[in-house]
C-alpha positions in Angstrom: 98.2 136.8 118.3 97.6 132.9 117.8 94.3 131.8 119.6 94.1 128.2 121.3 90.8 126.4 119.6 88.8 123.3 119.9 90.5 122.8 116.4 94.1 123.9 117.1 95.7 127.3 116.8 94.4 129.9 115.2 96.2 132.7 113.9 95.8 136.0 111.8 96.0 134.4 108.4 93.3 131.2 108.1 95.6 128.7 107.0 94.2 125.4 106.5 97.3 123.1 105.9 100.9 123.5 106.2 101.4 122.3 102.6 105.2 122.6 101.5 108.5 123.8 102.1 111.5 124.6 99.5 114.7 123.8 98.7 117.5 124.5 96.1 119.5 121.7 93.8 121.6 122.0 90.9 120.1 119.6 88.7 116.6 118.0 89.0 117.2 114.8 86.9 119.9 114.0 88.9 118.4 115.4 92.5 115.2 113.4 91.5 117.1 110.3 91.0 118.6 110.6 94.7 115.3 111.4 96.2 113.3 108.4 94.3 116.0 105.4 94.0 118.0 106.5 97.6 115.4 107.4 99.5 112.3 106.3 98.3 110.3 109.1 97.7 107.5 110.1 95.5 108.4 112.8 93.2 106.3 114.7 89.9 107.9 117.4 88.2 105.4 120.0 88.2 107.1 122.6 86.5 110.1 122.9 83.9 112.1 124.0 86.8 111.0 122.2 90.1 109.7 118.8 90.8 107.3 117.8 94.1 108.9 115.6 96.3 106.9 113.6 99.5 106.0 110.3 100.8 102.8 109.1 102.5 101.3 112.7 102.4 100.0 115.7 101.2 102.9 117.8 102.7 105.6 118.4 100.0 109.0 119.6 99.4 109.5 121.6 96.1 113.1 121.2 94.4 114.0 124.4 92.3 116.9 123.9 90.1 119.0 126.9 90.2 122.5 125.6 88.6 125.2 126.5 90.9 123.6 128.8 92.2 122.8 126.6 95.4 122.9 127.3 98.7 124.4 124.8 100.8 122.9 124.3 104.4 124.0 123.9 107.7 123.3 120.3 108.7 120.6 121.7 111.5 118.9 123.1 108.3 117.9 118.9 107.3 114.9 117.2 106.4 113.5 113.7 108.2 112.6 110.7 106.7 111.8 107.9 109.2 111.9 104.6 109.0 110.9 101.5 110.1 113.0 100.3 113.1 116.7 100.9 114.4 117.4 98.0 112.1 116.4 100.3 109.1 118.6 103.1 109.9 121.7 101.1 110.1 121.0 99.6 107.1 120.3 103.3 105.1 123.7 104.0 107.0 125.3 100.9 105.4 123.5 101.7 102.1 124.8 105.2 102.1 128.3 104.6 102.4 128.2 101.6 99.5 126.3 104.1 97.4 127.6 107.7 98.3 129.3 108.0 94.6 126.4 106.7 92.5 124.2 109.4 94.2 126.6 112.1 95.2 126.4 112.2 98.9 128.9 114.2 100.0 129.2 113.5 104.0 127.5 111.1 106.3 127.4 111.3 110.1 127.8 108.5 112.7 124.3 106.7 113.7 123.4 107.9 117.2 121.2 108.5 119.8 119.7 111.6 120.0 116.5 113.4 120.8 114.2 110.5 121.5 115.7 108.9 118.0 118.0 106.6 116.3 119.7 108.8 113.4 122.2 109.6 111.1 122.6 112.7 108.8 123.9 112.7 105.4 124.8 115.6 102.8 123.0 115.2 99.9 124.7 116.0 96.2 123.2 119.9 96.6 124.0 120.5 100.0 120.9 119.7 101.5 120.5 117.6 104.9 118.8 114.8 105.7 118.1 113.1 109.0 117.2 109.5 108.7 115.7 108.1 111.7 113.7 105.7 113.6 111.7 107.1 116.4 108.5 105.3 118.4 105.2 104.8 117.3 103.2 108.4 117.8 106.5 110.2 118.4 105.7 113.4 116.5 101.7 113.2 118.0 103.0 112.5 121.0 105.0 116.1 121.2 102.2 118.1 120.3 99.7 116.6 122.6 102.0 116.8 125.4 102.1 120.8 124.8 105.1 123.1 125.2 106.8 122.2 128.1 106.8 124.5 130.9 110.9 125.4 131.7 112.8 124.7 128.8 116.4 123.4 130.0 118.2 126.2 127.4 121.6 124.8 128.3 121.1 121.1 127.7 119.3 122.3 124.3 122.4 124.5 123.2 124.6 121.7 123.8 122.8 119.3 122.0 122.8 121.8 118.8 126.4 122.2 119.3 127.0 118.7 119.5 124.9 118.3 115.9 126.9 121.1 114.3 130.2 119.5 115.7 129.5 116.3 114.3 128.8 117.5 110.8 131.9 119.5 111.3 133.8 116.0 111.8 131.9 113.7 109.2 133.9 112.7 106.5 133.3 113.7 103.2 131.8 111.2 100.4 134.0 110.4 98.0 
């Protein structure tokens, strides 16, 4: 059972940082080049196999190549990258669609409106999701110091998933 502190939560296991997630693409050179030219990111292959990919942090995503292997996601399985102003997303969304065959995006979504930000998705070369957004200053400090809310509206939040999954469903394909 997770204990409120002075500090944060506290749980069972003593973590001390929420250091990295994973995810699966068929070719790192390739994958790498996507992540750093496309998106900007900061990447170091740390291992024959896998590379370290963040920006402005010490939270990282590792890529494992595993060939064809891959497991494509479900666009509500994405990663965020934020950006600077609405200005910026329409621009990535304009950038994407000039360069979705020299990095292998696959689909790209419609800009929108949604959850407090300004966002498109787009399906990388391996499958993977990414939202880029532009939300306000604080937005993600904001949430957690605000605290869970006290009577979720279920309904509204299952048809705003359904509308995300619909939309991926729709989004033409790259190429």
């Amino acid at each position: 059972m997770a204990i409120q502190t002075a500090k944060g939560v506290e749980g069972l296991v003593r973590t001390t940082l929420f250091s990295h997630g994973t995810m699966e693409v068929r070719d790192l050179a390739r994958s790498r080049r996507f992540y750093e030219e496309f998106l900007g990111l900061e990447c170091v292959r740390h291992h024959p196999s896998a590379l370290m990919v963040r920006k402005n942090q010490y939270f990282a995503v590792v890529a494992i190549q595993v060939g064809d292997k891959v497991h494509p996601l479900h666009v509500l399985n994405h990663w965020g990258v934020d950006v600077a102003s609405r200005e910026e997303v329409d621009r990535a969304h304009t950038l994407a669609q000039e360069h979705k065959d020299t990095y292998g995006i696959r689909r790209i979504m419609p800009v929108t409106d949604q959850h407090g930000a300004y966002s498109f998705y787009l399906e990388d070369l391996d499958g993977n999701w990414w939202e880029i957004q532009h939300v306000p200053a604080g937005f993600h400090d904001v949430k957690f110091a605000a605290g869970d809310i006290a009577a979720p509206d279920r309904e509204a939040g299952r048809r705003e998933v359904e509308e995300i999954a619909k939309g991926a469903g729709q989004a033409r394909p790259a190429g």
